[in-house]
Every structure is written in structure tokens, then in C-alpha cells.
C-alpha positions in Angstrom: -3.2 -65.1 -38.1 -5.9 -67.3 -39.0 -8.4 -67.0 -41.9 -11.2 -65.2 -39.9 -8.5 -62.6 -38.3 -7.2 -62.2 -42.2 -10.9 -61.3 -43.4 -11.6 -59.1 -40.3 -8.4 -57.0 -40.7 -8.5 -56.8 -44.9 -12.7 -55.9 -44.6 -11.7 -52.8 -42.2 -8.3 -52.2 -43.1 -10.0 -51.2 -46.7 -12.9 -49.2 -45.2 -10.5 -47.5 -42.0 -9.5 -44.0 -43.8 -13.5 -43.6 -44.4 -15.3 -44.8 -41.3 -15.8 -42.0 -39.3 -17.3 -40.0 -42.5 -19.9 -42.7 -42.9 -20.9 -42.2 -39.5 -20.5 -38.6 -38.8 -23.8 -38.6 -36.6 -23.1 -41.4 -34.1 -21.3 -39.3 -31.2 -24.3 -38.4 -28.8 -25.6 -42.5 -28.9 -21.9 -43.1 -28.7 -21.8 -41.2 -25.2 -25.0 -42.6 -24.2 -23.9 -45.8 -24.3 -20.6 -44.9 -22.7 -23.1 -43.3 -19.5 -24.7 -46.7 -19.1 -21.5 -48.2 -17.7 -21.5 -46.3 -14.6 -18.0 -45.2 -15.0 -16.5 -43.2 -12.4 -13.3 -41.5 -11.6 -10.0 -43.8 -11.7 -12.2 -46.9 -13.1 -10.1 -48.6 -15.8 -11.9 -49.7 -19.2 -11.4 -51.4 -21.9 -13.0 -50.5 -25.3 -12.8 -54.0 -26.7 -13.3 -53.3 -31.4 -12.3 -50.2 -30.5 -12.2 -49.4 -34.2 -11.5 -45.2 -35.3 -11.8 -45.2 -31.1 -15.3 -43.1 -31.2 -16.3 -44.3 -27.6 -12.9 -43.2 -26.4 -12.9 -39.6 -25.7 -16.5 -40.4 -23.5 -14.5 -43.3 -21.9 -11.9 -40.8 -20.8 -14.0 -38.3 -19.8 -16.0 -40.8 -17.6 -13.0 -42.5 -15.9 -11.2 -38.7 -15.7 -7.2 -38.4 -15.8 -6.8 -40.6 -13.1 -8.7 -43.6 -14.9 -7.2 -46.2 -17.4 -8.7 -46.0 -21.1 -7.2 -49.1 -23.8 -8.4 -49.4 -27.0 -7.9 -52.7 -28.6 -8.3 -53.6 -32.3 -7.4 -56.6 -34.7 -6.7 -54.0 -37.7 -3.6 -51.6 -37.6 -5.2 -49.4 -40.3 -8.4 -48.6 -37.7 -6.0 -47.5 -34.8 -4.3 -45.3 -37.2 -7.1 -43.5 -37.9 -7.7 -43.4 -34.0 -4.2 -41.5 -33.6 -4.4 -39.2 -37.2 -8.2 -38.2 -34.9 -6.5 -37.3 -31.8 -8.4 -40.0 -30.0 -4.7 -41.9 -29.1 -4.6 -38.7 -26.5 -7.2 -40.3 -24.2 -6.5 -43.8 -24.2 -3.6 -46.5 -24.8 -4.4 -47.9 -27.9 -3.1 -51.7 -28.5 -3.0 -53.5 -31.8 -4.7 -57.2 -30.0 -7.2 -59.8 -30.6 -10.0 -60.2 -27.9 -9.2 -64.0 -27.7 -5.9 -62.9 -26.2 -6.0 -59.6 -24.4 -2.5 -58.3 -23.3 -4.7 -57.4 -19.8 -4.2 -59.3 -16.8 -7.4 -61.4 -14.9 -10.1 -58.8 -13.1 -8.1 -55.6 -13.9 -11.0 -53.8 -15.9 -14.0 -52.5 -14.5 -15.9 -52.5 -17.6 -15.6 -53.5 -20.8 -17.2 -51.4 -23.4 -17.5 -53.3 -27.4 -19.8 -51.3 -30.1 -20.3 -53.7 -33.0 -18.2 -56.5 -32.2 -19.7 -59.8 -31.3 -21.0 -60.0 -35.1 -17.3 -59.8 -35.9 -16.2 -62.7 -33.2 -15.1 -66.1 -34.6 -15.8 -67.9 -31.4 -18.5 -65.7 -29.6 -18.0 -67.7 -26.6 -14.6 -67.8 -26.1 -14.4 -64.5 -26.6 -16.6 -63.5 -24.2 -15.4 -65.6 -21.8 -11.8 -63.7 -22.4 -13.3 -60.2 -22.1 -14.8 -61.7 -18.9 -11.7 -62.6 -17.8 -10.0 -59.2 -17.4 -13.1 -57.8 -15.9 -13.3 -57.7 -12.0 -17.1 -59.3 -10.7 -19.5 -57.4 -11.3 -18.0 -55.0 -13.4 -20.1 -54.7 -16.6 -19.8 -55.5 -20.4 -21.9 -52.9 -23.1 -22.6 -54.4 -26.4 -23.1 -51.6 -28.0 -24.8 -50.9 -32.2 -25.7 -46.9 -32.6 -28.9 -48.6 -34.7 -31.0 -51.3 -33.8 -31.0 -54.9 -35.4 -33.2 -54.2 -37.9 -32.4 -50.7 -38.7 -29.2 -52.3 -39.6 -30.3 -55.2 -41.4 -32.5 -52.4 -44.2 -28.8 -50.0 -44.0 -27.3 -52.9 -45.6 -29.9 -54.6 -47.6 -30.7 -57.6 -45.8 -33.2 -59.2 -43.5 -32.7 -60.5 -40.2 -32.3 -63.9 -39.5 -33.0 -66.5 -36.4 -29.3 -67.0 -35.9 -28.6 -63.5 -35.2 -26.8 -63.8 -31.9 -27.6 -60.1 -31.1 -31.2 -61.6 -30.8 -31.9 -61.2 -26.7 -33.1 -65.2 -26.7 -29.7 -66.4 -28.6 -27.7 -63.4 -26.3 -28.7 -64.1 -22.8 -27.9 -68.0 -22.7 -24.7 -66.8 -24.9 -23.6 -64.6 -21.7 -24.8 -66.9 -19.4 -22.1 -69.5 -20.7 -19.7 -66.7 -20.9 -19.2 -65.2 -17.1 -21.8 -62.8 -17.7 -25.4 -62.3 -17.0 -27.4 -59.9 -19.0 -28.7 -56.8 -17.0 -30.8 -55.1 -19.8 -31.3 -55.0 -23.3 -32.6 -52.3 -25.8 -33.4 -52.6 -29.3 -34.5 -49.8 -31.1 -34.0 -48.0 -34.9 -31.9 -45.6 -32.5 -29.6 -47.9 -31.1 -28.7 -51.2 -29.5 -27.3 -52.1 -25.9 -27.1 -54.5 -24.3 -25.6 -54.4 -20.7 -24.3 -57.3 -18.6 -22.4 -58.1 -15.5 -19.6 -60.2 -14.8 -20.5 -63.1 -12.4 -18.7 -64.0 -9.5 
């Protein structure tokens, strides 16, 4: 493990057993987000951060009993609190870094990731992984249930140029990545930004 995966897994390891009691409120812009991949029936998806798996029940009720749900996170402690939920039930839930996915080249149709590329060491070799196990054209949703700045007051800071959720440091971020951003939204109610994977 190196030093970024060691502060990634102790900051949410320590905050796992209370996460979804922070957030009680997030399901309905969790499912929203989850509607703008255009799952359908048998599609296999990847919730990539999965975290307490929130988006995985909506992920499994888009892709139906004949689709493939994963959900992958760096922190043990965060996927236990996924099974102790009940959420395990609706997907396969894998302890894995997104810089090496245990998924093989183009077998995802989507790629769903709430919260994550503000936790990724290398943004664009990450992306470019999670590209990787996405057929073309299939779609990637970078997903915050608050916007940029509603999340910048919720913990006491301001937003800054450097911010790679910022749409002009995003797109050409994508564009380097195998992806090319469809649409982005960013509101105090929520962030998404959708993009496809190039051919």
C-alpha cells in the first residue's frame, strides 16, 4: 500500500460505522443519479468508491436480477458496513483499488463513482483504468449529492481554481482519459457529471 492508499483507508476506515447517519437524506439524488446512466436489464456496472454501497440497491434495480452489480472500495471497514446494511445482497462487493480493477477490458457498461475523483492519487490514470473495463460508449457518472460549493461551506472551506471537479479542469481531464464529457450539472442539490467512453 502506498502512503495515499494508507490515508484514504485510515480517513474512512474511522468515519465507516457512521456514514450513512451523516447522510440519511441522500437516497432519492442517489437514485437520480443512478437513472442518468441509462441502465437496462442485464447491463453489468460497476460502482467504482462504492463506499456504505448507497448507489447499489438503484444499480440493482436498474440492471434487474439478470444484470451484474460490483462494488469496489479501497477501505475494508466501508464494505462492511455495505454487508451489516444488506446492500452486499444486490451486488458483489470487492475490496480493490481503481488503479487496478479485478475486471477484465470493456466488460462494464457503466461505471457509476459518487465522490471519488477528489479521493484519486493519479486522476488520470485512474480514469483511464475505469475506462478500461468500460465497453465504447458505455458511460462514466461522477457523481456528489451537493454541488461544489455547497460542499466547500458543509466543510468550511472555499473553492479553489484547482478543483478538478471544476467543468474547465474536468473535460480536458476526461478527454486525456478515454472519455468525453456528455453533460455536467452543478447545483447546491447535487453534482453529475456524465461521460462516455471513446472508441
Amino acid at each position: 500500500m502506498t502512503d495515499d492508499h494508507m490515508q484514504v483507508q485510515e480517513f474512512f476506515g474511522a468515519r465507516a460505522s457512521r456514514w450513512d447517519a451523516r447522510f440519511p437524506d441522500d437516497g432519492p439524488a442517489y437514485e437520480a443519479a443512478v437513472t442518468s446512466l441509462r441502465l437496462r436489464p442485464g447491463d453489468a456496472v460497476l460502482d467504482a468508491g462504492c463506499g456504505t454501497g448507497r448507489a447499489l440497491p438503484y444499480l440493482r434495480k436498474a440492471v434487474g436480477p439478470a444484470g451484474t452489480v460490483l462494488g469496489a472500495d479501497l477501505t475494508r471497514e466501508m464494505l462492511d458496513e455495505a454487508a451489516h446494511a444488506g446492500r452486499g445482497a444486490a451486488a458483489r462487493l470487492l475490496q480493490a483499488d481503481v488503479a487496478r480493477l479485478p475486471v477484465a477490458a470493456g466488460a462494464l457498461d457503466a461505471v457509476f463513482a459518487a465522490g471519488l475523483i477528489s479521493h484519486l492519487p493519479h486522476p488520470g490514470e485512474n480514469l483511464r483504468e475505469l475506462a478500461r473495463t468500460v465497453r465504447p460508449g458505455g458511460l462514466l457518472a461522477l457523481f456528489h449529492p451537493v454541488g461544489r460549493a455547497a460542499l466547500a461551506a458543509r466543510q468550511g472551506r472555499q473553492i479553489t481554481e484547482d478543483d478538478l471537479r471544476a467543468e474547465p479542469r474536468l473535460r480536458p481531464l476526461l478527454d486525456g482519459s478515454g472519455w468525453r464529457l456528455l453533460s455536467y450539472v452543478d447545483e447546491d442539490s447535487r453534482y453529475l457529471a456524465l461521460a462516455a467512453r471513446t472508441e
